[in-house]
N, C-alpha and C positions, 0 to 999 in steps of 0.2 A: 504494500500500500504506500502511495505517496506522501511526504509527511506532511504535506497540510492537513489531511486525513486525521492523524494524529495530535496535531495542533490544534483544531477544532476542539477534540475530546477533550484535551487536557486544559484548556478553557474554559470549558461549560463545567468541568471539574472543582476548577478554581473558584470562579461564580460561584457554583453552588457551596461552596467549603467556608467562604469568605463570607455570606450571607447573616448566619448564626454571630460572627465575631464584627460585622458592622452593625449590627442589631443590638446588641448590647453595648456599645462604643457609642452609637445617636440614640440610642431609645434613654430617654431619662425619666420617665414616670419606674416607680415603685409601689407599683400597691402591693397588697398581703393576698393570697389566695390561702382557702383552708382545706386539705384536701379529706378523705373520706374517712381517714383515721381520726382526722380533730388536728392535725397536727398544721400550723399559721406560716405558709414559707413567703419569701420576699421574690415577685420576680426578676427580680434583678439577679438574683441567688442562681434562680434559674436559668437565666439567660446566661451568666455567665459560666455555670459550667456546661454548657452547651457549646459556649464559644470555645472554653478549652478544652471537649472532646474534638470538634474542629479541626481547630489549630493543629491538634498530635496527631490527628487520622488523614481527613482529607485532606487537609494543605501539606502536609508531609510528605503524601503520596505528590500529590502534584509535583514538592518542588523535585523530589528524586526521578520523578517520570519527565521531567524537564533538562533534568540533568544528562539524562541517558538519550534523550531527542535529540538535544544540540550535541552530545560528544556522535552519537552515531553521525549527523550533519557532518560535524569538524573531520570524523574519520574515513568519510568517502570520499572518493576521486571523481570530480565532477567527467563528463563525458558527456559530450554529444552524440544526438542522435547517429549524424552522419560518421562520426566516427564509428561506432556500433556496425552501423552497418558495412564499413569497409573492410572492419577485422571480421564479420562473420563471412565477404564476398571472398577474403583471402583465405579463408577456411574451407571454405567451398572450394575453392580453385586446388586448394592442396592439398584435399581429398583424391578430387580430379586427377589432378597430377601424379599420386603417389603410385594408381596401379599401373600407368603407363611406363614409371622408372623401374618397378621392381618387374614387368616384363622383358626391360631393355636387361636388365644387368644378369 
């Protein structure tokens, strides 16, 4: 797959990762919620550790899936097309050619 392919996912990854930990950064109400126990928590409580499972899960993964796109990028040898197809015609041709030496020899 080509890596914009790639790039796209790891994107919409991000977004999504990043979501929970700007929500708690802009959101500044705190009300109290009580839940089914009795028990009074603050949302804010909530929000934020939501934003630090985030941060350790999805954005982590993001930046290491980031890491390993651009090192794959940095570590390929760019090539044209026409190139490509000159080394596959010269492969062709010295297929071609090979059973006609080893009849001569």
């Amino acid at each position: 797959m080509p890596k914009p392919y790639y790039a796209q996912a790891l994107l919409l990854y991000a977004v999504i990762g990043l979501t929970p930990v700007l929500t708690f950064l802009v959101d500044g109400s705190n009300p109290q919620v009580t839940d089914a126990a009795g028990v009074v928590w603050h949302t804010r409580s909530i929000a934020g550790a939501g934003a630090t499972v985030s941060i350790y899960t999805m954005l982590l993964a993001v930046a290491l899936s980031a890491a390993k796109l651009f090192q794959a990028a940095a570590d390929s040898p760019v090539a044209s097309v026409e190139e490509d197809m000159n080394l596959s015609s010269d492969r062709l041709r010295g297929s071609r050619e090979s059973p006609q030496r080893t009849a001569a020899s």
